[in-house]
C-alpha positions in Angstrom: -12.0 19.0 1.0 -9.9 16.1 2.5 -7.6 14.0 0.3 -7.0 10.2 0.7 -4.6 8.8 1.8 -3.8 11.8 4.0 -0.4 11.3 5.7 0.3 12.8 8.9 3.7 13.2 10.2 4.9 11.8 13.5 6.3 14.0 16.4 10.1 13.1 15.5 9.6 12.7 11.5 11.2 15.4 9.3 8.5 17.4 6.9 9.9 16.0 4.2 9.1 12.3 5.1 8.3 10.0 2.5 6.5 6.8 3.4 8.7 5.3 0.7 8.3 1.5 2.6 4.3 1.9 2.1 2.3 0.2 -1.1 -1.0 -0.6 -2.2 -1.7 -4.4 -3.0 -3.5 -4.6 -5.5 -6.7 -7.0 -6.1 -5.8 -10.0 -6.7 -2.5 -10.1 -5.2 -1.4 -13.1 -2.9 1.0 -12.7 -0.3 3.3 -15.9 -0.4 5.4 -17.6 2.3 8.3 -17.8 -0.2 8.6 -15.8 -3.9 7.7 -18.3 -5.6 3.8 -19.0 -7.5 3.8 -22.6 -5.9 4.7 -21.2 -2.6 1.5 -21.4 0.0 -0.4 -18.4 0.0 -0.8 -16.8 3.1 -3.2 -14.4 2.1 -5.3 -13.0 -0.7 -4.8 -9.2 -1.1 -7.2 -6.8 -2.3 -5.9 -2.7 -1.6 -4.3 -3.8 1.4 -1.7 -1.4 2.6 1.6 -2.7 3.1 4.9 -2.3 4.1 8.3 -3.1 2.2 10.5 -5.3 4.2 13.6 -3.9 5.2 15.8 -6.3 3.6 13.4 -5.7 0.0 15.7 -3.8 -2.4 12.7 -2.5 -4.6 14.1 -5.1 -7.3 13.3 -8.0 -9.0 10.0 -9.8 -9.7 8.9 -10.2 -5.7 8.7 -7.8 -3.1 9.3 -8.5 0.6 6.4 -7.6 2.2 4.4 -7.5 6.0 0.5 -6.4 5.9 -1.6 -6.3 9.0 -1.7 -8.6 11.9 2.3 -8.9 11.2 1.9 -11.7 8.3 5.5 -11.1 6.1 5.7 -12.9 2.9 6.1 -12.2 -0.8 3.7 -10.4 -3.1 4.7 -10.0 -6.8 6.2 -6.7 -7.5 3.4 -6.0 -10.4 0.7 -6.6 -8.3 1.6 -3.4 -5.9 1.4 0.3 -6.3 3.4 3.2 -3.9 0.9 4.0 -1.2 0.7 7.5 -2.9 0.0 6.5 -6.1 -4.0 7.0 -5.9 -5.8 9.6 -4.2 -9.3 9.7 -3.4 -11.0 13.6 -2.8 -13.5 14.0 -0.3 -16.1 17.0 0.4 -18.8 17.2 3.2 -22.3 18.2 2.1 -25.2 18.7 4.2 -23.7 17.2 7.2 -22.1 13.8 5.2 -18.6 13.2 3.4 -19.0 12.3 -0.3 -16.6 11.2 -3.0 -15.5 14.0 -5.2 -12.9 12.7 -7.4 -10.6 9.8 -7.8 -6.6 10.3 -9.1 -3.9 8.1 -10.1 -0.7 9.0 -10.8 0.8 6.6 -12.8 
């Protein structure tokens, strides 16, 4: 069995590291250059990991966010999930890996 996301420490990280700065976009959320729904949309997001800026306090109705290729901008804070808020359960069989279960913990 292999679980999904399956976080690995890094050589310095303590074993009780969190990822707490991590989240799951989810579809149909819009990064934004500014938090604001008339600010330009940068991107449209659909399970895109993330990271929290470091200058997000986890309140209010916009999160400070980066996603790949180093885009920041604003994603509304309903439209995310913490990065270990799903997990998907893999099994090989007969030489492939298959999808065993699906789990939210919300």
């Amino acid at each position: 069995m292999h679980w999904v996301p399956s976080l690995t420490l890094q050589e310095d990280e303590p074993d009780d590291a969190t990822h707490d700065g991590m989240a799951l976009a989810l579809p149909g959320a819009v990064l934004r250059t500014a938090p604001s729904d008339r600010a330009r949309i940068l991107a449209r997001l659909r399970w895109d990991v993330m990271g929290h800026a470091p200058d997000d306090r986890g309140r209010g109705a916009w999160a400070h966010a980066w996603i790949a290729g180093n885009r920041e901008g604003w994603v509304r804070r309903d439209r995310i999930r913490a990065f270990t808020a799903y997990s998907a359960i893999f099994r090989k069989a007969h030489g492939r890996w298959l999808l065993a279960g699906f789990a939210s913990r919300e």
